[in-house]
C-alpha positions as CSV (number, residue, x, y, z in Angstrom):
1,X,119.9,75.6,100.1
2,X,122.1,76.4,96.9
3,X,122.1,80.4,96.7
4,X,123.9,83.0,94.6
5,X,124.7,86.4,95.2
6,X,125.7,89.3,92.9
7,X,125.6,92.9,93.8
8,X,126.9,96.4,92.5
9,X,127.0,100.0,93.9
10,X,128.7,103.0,92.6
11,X,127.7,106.8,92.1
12,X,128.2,108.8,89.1
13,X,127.8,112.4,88.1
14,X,125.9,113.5,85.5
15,X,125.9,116.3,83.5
16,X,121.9,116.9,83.3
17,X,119.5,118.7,85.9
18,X,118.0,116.2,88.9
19,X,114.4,115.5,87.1
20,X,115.5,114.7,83.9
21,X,118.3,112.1,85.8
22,X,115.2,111.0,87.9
23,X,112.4,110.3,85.0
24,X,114.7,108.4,83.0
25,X,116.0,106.0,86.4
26,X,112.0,105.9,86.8
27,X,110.9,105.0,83.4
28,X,111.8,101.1,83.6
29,X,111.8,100.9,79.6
30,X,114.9,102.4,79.9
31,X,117.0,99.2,81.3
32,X,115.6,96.2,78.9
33,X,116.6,99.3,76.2
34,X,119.9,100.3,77.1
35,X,120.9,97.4,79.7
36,X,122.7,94.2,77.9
37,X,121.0,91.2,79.4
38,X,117.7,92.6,80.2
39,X,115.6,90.7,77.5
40,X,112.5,92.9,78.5
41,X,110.6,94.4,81.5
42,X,106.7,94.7,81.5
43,X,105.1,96.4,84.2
44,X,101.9,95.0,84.6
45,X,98.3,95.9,85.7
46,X,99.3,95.8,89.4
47,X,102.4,97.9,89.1
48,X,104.5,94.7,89.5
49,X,107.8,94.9,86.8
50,X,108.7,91.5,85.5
51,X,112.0,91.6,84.4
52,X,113.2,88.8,82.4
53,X,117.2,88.8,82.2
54,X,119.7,86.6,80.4
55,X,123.6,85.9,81.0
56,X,126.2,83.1,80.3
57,X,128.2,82.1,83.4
58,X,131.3,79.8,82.3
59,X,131.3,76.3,83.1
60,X,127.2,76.4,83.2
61,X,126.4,78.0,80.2
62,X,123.1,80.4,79.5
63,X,120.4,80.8,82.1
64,X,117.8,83.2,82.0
65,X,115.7,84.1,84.9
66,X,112.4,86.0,85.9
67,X,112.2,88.9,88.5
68,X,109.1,90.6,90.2
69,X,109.8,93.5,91.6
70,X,107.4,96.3,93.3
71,X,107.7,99.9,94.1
72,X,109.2,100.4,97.8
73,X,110.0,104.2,97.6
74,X,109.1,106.7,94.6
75,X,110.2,110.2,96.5
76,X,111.4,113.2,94.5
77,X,115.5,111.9,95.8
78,X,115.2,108.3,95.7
79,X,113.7,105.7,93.7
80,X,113.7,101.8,95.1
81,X,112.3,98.5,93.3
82,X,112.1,95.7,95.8
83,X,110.9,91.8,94.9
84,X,107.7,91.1,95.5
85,X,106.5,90.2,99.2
86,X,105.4,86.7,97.9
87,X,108.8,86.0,95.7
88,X,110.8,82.6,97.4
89,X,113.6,82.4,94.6
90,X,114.8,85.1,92.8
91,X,115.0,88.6,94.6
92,X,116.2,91.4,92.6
93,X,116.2,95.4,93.9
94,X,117.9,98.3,92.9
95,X,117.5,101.5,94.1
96,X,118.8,104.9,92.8
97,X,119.5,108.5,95.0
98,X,119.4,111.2,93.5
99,X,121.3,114.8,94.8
100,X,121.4,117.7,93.0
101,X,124.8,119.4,92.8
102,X,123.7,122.4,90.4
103,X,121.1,123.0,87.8
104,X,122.3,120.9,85.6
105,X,124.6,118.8,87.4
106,X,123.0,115.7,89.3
107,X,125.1,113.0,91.4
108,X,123.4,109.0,91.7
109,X,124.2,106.5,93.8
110,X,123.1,103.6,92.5
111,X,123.0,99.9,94.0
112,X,121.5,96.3,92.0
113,X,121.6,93.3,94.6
114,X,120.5,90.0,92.6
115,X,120.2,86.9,94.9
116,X,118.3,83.2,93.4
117,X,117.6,80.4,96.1
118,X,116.6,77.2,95.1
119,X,116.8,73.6,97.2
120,X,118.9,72.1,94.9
121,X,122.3,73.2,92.3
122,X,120.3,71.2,89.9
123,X,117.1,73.5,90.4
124,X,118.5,76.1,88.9
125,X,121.1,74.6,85.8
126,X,121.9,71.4,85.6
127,X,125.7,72.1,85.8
128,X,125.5,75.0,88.6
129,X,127.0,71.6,91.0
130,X,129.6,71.4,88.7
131,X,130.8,75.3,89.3
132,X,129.1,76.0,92.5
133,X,127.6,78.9,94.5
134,X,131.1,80.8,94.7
135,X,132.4,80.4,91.4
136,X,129.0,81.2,90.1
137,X,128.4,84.4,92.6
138,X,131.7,85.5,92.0
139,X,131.0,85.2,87.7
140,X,127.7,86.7,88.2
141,X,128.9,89.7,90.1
142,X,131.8,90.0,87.4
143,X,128.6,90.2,84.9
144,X,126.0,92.1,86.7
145,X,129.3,95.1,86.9
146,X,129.9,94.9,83.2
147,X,125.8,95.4,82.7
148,X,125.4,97.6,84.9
149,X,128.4,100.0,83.6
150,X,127.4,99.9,80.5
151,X,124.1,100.6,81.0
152,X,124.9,104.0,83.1
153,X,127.6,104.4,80.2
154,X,124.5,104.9,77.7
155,X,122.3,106.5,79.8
156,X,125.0,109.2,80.5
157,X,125.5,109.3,76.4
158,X,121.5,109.6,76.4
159,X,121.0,112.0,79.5
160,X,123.6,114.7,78.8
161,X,123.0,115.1,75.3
């Protein structure tokens, strides 16, 4: 079994009161929009998000992957996306707490685990051998950071407007 692994966690402080902070972490529009890599994310009849993401990893080039993900927790303090009960290969979840420090001051602790299985290197890029699954865990890691702090870079330019 070939499998990478790529996580992030880290909490940050915004300067806008706890539902505002919450609806926009809820409103999955706002990732494909302000995330670099998210191509899109539909949500579809069924409440499943498909989120279709994009990256370059050196030595094996562009690869761009589908995740399902479903609801796990929706609760006025925490918010977690989960795959899908069904999914075998690529898993994505993120989750995002939520505590109030004042009116208009609200702290998140956010987390994004990505993991992709497949039988074979070759299942998932021809040259993911080549690199192999450290190299490309560790590069994928290296990318899901930068996306991820960039994202909560424009959604604290966004939210404390």
């Amino acid at each position: 079994m070939f499998t990478i692994k790529a996580g992030y966690s880290d909490q940050i402080e915004l300067e806008a009161p706890l539902e505002r902070v919450r609806e926009f972490f809820a409103d999955l529009t706002n990732f494909a929009a302000l995330m670099p890599g998210v191509a899109k994310v539909v949500i579809d009849n069924k409440g499943i998000a498909h989120w279709e993401i994009e990256t370059t990893i050196p030595v094996v080039g562009s690869m761009r992957q589908r995740f399902m993900l479903e609801l796990a927790e929706e609760s006025e303090d925490r918010i977690e996306w989960f795959p899908i009960r069904e999914e075998t290969r690529n898993f994505l979840r993120f989750s995002a707490d939520f505590l109030e420090r004042s009116a208009n001051r609200t702290l998140v602790h956010f987390t994004q685990m990505v993991e992709m299985r497949r039988q074979s290197a070759r299942d998932l890029h021809t040259l993911a051998g080549l690199a192999g699954e450290t190299i490309i865990s560790n590069e994928m890691t290296r990318r899901v950071t930068e996306m991820i702090q960039t994202f909560i870079a424009r959604a604290k330019e966004k939210l404390e407007k």
